[in-house]
Residue, then its C-alpha position, 0 to 999 in steps of 0.5 A: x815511176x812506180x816507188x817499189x820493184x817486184x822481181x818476178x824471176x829469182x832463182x834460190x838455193x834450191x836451184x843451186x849452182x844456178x842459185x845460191x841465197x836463202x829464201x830467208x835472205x831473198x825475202x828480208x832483203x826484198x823488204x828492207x827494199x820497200x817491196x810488197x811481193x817477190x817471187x821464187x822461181x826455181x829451175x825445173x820444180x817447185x823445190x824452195x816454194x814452201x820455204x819461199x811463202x814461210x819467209x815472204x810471211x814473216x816479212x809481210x810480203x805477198x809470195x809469188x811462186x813460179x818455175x823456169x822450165x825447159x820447153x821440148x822441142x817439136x818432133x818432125x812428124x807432130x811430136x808435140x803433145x804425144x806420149x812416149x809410153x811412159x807411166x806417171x809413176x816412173x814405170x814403162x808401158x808397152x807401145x807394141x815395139x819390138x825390143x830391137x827397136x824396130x817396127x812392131x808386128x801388129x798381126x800381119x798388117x802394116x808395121x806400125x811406126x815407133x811412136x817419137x820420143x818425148x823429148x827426141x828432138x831435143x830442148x827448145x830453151x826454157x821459159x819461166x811459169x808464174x802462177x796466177x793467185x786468189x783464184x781458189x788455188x786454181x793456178x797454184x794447182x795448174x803449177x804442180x800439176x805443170x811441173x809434174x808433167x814435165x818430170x812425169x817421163x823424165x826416167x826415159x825408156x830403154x836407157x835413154x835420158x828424157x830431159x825434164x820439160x814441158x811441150x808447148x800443148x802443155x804449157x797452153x793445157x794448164x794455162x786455163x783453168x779447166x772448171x772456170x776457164x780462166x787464165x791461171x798461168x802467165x809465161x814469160x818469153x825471156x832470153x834463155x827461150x828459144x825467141x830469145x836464143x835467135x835474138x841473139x843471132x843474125x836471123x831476122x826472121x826466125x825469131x819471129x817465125x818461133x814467136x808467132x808459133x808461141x802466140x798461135x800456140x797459147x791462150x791469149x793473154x797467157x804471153x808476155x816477154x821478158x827483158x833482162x840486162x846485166x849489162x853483157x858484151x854486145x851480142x850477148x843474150x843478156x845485153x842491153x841490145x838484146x834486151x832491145x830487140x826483146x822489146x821491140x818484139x813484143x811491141x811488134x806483136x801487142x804482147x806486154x814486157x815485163x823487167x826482172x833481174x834474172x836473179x840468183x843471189x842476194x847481194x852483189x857480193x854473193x853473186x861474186x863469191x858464187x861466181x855466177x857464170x851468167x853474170x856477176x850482174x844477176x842479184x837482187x837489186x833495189x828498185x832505183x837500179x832496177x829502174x835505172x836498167x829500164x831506162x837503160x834499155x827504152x833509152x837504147x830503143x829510141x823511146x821515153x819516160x813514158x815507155x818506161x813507166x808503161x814497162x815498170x807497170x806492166x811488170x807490177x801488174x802481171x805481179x800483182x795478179x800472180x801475187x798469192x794468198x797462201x791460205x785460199x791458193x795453197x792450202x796453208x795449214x789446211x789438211x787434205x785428208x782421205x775422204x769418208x768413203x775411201x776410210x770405209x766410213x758409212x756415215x760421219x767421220x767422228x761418229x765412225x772413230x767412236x763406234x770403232x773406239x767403243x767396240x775397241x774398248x771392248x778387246x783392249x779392256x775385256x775384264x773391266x771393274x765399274x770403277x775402271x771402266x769410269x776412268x777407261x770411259x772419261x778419258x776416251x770421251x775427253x780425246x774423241x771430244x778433242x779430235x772433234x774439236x780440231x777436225x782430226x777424226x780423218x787424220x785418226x781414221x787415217x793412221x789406224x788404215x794404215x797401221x792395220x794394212x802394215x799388220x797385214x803385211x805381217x811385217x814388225x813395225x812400231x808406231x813412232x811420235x806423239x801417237x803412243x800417248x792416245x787411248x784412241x790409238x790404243x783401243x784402234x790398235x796403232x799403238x800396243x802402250x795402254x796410256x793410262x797404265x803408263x800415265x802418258x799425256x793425250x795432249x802432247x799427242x792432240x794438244x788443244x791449241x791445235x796447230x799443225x797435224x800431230x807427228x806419226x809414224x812407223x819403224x818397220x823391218x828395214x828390208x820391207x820399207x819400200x814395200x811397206x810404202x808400195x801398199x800405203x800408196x796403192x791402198x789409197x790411190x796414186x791420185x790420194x798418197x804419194x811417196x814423202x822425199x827426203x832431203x839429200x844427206x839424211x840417212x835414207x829411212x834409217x831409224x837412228x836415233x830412236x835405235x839408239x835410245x833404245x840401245x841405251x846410246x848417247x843421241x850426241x857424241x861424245x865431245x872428247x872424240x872430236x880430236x880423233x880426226x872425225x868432223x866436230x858434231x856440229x858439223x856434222x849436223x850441218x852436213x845435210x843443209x849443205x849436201x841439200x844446197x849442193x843438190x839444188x833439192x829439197x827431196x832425194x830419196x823416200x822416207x815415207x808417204x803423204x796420204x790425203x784426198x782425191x785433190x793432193x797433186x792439186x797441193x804439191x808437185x810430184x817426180x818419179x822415184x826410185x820405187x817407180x812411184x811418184x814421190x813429193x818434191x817437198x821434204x817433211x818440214x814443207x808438208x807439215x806447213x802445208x797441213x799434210x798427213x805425213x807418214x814417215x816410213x823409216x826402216x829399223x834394224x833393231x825391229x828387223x832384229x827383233x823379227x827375226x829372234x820372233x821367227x829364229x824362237x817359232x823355227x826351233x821352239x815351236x813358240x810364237x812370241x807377240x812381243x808386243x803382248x808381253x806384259x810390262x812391270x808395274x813401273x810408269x814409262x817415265x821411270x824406266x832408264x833411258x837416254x835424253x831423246x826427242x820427246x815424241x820418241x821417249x816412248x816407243x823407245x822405252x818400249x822397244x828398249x823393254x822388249x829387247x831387255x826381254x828377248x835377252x833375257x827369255x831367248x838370249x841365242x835367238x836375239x843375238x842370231x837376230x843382232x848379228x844378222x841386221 
């Protein structure tokens, strides 16, 4: 008898209300069982994977990641595997339909039928996908490319609702891998599918008629049957008999069972407290009570120890080859950055980064002394060898793409992070702060320990945010950038913070207002985190873009957004695990503001202000006055504080025309 358990389906606070523990809480608890693996099976996407591997790491577990998805239900007249019209990106298409619904004219020939709708036929239960591991990333990719489908037409047409789900064509397409045609994907029949659902009836047949379409409709090997007891009334899909007839199924038809709990706490108790409607039953449990169910359920089907030890190594064998290398099959730590030629790059990247720096020297410094030039050069010469060092010349090349495409738009913006300590960014135009004038640091921007990609991004007009992210995503391509989500309860891509330190206003508030009736700050700070856990989302609302190359949605899963533009279902901490280029896109109203005066001065002064020519004073940036902030802002802060200091002073009436108006 196997010494430890796997669970292969475990539900987490992601999947809340159906799930409600911590993937920290799952993992560590797991451990302490004598566990090697455990797996994080979310409903509906890939939502707590991210964190799910970051925990099983710091617990020396092997991640095994899944989804439970729900299966559509066959249409009639070959429904499965048809489009609706919908696009990816959330858009509509035109299937030459009438906008009353009835048949289309196709020029006088015989009217064409309106094709099904996805999902017209309603929801055939669910199924739990696990993705196979040390494969390249071959299954990692076939499972984001997977949940992506299943919420590619999930904004429906016309007012109707399309459920999120997959069709059973799409399970068995990205079951093998297209390039080594190998199994990547296992499916897993379980009670809430549609096998399991007439198990529970009085129908003996028309289990067997819906399992016999499952094998015929999927890659050999792919299948295999999940037995769950929580020990319900009998009758009930998540009894012991139902477990049984789950069982004799699966020997009925040569297909391996598997064990799992179902799981969707950690401890018993908090199974209670959730009040769980399944089951108070549906926690982690350790291996000897998991064993003790498998004996449960062979005992009830007239079977032997030997059964159960072939159902307990069924199950450590189907885990151990979902079991996942995050650095070979998710790319942990691994940017995926834009390719050469989508960067303009003739040649090598690094050689291009210096050619574009020389010849950016040349516009930033046009009047330099041999002494100055030494130091403008040394210093330059020691950032390039830095991005050479780390890799990071694409990431470079990246930003100043996108802060030039931002230019373009004619829209305000300033750059956010780390970024305004780089000469290279100055001489590329991303950053308008001479590092060397302000005696600002190139490594808090490229630290030579390397690490995780350095943190930028931009403050922009908040009226052209969406927009500003609409042109990021098509200047690189929807297969190349998608739209960066942020967790539920974060101000939609407002730029509070840094507006505050330029404004000279406390980042926290002031403990003596807390007995004024408002939640205390350090409530108010885990606002989000619950919001976030109430949603079951990580990812709600767009904050920016994630630019990278031509295999990013091999990396991540995507669903539709508000912007009608695929959008990340991992939230910024999750990418930056990853490795990924995020480029938060935050709208600020003082930028919006300080646009405005710009344009209010040129209307009635005939002036046209460049507020970021303006010359600063003589005085380092860490000596201007400013609020305690995060130190990636502290900059741009003082630089935007400077700015509004100086609108004030040269046109007080248009900034205050700018002010009230944002």
């Amino acid at each position: 008898m196997a010494e430890s358990f796997t669970h292969l389906h475990v539900m987490g606070a992601s999947s809340a209300p159906r799930g409600v523990s911590s993937p920290g809480e799952l993992a560590a608890e797991a451990a302490a069982d004598g566990a090697t693996a455990l797996a994080c099976t979310d409903r509906d996407g890939l939502y707590g994977s991210v964190k799910h591997i970051a925990a099983c790491l710091a617990e020396g577990l092997d991640p095994i990641v899944g989804v439970e998805l729900a299966v559509l239900a066959d249409g009639k007249d070959g429904a499965e595997g048809q489009d609706d019209g919908a696009n990816p990106d959330g858009g509509e298409a035109d299937d030459g339909a009438n906008p009353d619904g009835g048949e289309a004219d196709d020029g006088g020939s015989r009217p064409r039928a309106r094709k099904p709708r996805r999902g017209a036929a309603g929801v055939a239960g669910s199924v739990v996908v696990l993705a196979h591991g040390r494969n390249g990333g071959a299954g990692w990719a076939a499972l984001c490319r997977l949940v992506s489908d299943a919420h590619a037409h999930s904004g429906g047409r016309g007012g109707t609702p399309t459920p999120v789900g997959v069709l059973r064509s799409e399970l068995a397409a990205h079951s093998i891998d297209p390039e080594s045609g190998k199994q990547v994907l296992t499916v897993l029949i379980g009670p809430d599918s549609d096998v399991g659902r007439a198990l529970s009836g009085p129908r003996y047949l028309r289990p067997r008629t819906l399992f016999r379409d499952w094998l015929v409709a999927m890659p050999a090997g792919v299948l295999a049957v999940e037995l769950v007891t929580h020990r319900s009334p009998a009758g009930e899909a998540l009894s012991t008999g139902h477990a049984v007839r789950m069982l004799r199924l699966a020997s009925e038809h040569h297909v391996p069972a598997v064990l799992t709990n179902a799981v969707r706490a950690v401890t018993e108790g908090d199974a209670d407290v959730a009040g769980l409607a399944s089951s108070s039953e549906a926690w982690l449990k350790p291996a000897p009570l998991m064993q003790q169910l498998g004996h449960e359920i062979v005992r009830a089907a007239g079977l032997g120890a030997k059964d159960l030890a072939h159902l307990l190594s069924n199950t450590e064998r189907i885990a151990d080859r979902c079991r996942l290398d995050p650095v070979e099959d998710t790319g942990w730590g691994m940017p995926a950055l834009p390719e050469a030629s989508v960067l303009g790059a003739g040649g090598e990247l690094l050689r291009e980064l210096a050619e574009r720096c020389r010849a950016g020297v040349a516009r930033r410094f046009p009047r330099l002394t041999p002494q100055r030039e030494a130091i403008v050069n040394a210093r330059l010469d020691h950032e390039l060898d830095l991005i050479g060092r780390l890799d990071l010349a694409p990431y470079v090349l990246a930003v100043a793409e996108v802060a030039g495409l931002i230019r373009g738009l004619g829209t305000r913006w300033a750059l956010r992070g780390s970024g305004t300590s780089s000469l290279v960014n100055y001489v590329l135009g991303v950053s308008p702060l001479d590092p060397l004038r302000h005696a600002l640091d190139a490594e808090r921007f490229l630290p030579s320990g390397g690490g995780r990609l350095p943190s930028v991004g931009f403050d922009v007009e908040s009226a052209e945010r969406e927009r500003v992210c609409r042109e990021i995503v098509k200047r690189f391509g929807a297969e190349r950038a998608v739209l960066m989500g942020a967790r539920a309860g974060d101000a939609p891509g407002e730029a509070g913070p840094l507006a505050g330190g330029a404004l000279g206003l406390a980042e926290e508030p002031d403990p003596s207002a807390a007995g004024s009736g408002g939640l205390p700050h350090e409530r108010l700070v885990d606002l989000p985190e619950r919001r976030g856990r109430a949603s079951g989302r990580s990812a709600t609302h767009v904050s920016g873009v994630i630019v990278g190359h031509a295999g990013l949605l091999g990396r991540i899963p995507v669903e539709p957004s508000g912007l009608r533009r695929p959008m990340s279902q991992f939230d910024q901490h999750d990418l930056a695990r990853l490795g990924l280029l995020t480029l938060e896109i935050r709208g600020c109203p003082l930028q919006s503001a300080m646009a405005f005066a710009a344009r209010e001065v040129e209307r009635v002064e005939g002036v046209r202000i460049d507020l970021d020519a303006v010359p600063f004073d003589d005085v380092a940036l860490d000596e201007w006055p400013f609020d305690d902030g995060p130190l990636d802002d502290v900059t741009e802060a003082a630089l935007t504080r400077f700015q509004l200091a100086w609108l004030t002073a040269h046109h007080p009436a248009a900034f205050l025309v700018g002010m009230s108006e944002h």
